[in-house]
C-alpha positions in Angstrom: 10.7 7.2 -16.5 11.2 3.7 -15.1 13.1 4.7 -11.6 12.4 2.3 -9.5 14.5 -1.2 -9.7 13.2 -2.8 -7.1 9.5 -2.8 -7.8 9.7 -2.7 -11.4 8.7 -5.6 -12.5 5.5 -5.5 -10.1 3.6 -3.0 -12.2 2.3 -2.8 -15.5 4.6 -4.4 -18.2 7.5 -4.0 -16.1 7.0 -8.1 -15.8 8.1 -8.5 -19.4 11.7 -7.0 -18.8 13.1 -9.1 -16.3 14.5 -11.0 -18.8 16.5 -7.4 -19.9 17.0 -6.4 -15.9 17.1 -9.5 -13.9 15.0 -10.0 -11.2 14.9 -7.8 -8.3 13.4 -10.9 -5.6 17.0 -12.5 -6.7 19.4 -11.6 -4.1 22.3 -11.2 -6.6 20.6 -9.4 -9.2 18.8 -7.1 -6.7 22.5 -6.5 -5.7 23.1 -5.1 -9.3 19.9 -3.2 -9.9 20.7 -1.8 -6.5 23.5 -0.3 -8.3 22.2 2.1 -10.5 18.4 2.0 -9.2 18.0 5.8 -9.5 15.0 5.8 -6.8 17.7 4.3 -4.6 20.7 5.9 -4.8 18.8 9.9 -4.2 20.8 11.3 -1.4 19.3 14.0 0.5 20.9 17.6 -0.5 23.6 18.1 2.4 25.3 15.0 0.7 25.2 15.8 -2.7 23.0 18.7 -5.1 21.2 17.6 -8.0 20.6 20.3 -10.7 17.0 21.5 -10.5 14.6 18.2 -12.2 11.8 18.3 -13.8 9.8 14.8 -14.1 7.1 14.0 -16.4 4.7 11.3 -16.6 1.2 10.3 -17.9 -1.3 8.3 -15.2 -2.7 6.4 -18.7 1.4 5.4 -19.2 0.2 1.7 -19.9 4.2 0.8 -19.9 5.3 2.5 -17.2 3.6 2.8 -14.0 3.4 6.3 -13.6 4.1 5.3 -10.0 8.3 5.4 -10.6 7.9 9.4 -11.3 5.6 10.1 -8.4 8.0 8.4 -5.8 10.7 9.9 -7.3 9.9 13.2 -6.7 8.6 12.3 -3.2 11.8 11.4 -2.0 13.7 14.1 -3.8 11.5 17.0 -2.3 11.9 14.9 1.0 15.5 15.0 0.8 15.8 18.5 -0.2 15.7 19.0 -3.4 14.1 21.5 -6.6 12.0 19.4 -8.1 8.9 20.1 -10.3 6.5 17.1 -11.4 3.8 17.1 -13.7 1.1 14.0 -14.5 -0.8 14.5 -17.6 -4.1 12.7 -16.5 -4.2 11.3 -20.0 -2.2 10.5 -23.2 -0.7 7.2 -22.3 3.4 6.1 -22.7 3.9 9.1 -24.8 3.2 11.3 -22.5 -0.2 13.1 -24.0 -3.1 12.0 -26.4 -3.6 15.2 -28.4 -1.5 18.0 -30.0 -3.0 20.8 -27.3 -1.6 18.1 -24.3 1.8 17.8 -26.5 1.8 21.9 -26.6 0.9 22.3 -22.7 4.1 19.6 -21.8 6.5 21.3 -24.0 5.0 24.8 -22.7 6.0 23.3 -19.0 9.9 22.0 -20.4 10.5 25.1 -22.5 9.4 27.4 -18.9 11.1 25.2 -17.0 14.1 25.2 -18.8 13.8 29.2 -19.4 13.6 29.7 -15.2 16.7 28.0 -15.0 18.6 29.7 -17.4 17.2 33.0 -16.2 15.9 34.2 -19.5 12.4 36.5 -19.1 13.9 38.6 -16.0 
């Protein structure tokens, strides 16, 4: 998930999209990525409570950096928050390179989703 507005365009392809974004080293359009810049705008849990979040990335993502998950989960478990990540170590910008690494992510979703809806008690 591409998370973080401010850095963006300093890893991987994220270059290409300033065009799309703007350009976060431009004090006006930093002003507007600020905005909705979801890395930025986390608040810790006494200030408002997310639902629990599950992120997902993949540390071959050649598009993006699998960086923007990893710090986004950081600084929601910092600030308080239920948050499960997971980093397939390969499979690139879809997320896995083989139908047993598609299987183990939905596996993850599908128990992740089924914890939170209390089903299997």
């Amino acid at each position: 998930p591409l998370l973080d507005m401010r850095r963006y365009h300093l890893l991987l392809a994220g270059a290409s999209w300033m065009a799309e974004y703007g350009d976060p080293d431009v004090a006006e359009d930093w002003e507007y990525l600020r905005g909705y810049s979801p890395y930025h705008l986390v608040q810790s849990r006494e200030e408002r409570e997310y639902p629990p979040t599950l992120l997902m990335s993949s540390t071959r993502d050649d598009r993006v950096h699998p960086g923007h998950a990893r710090k986004m989960a950081a600084v929601m478990m910092e600030s308080g928050h239920d948050v499960r990540y997971f980093e397939n170590m390969e499979g690139g910008h879809a997320g896995a390179a083989d139908n047993s690494q598609t299987a183990t992510r939905w596996g993850l979703v599908l128990e992740f989703m089924g914890r939170r809806l209390g089903l299997g008690r």
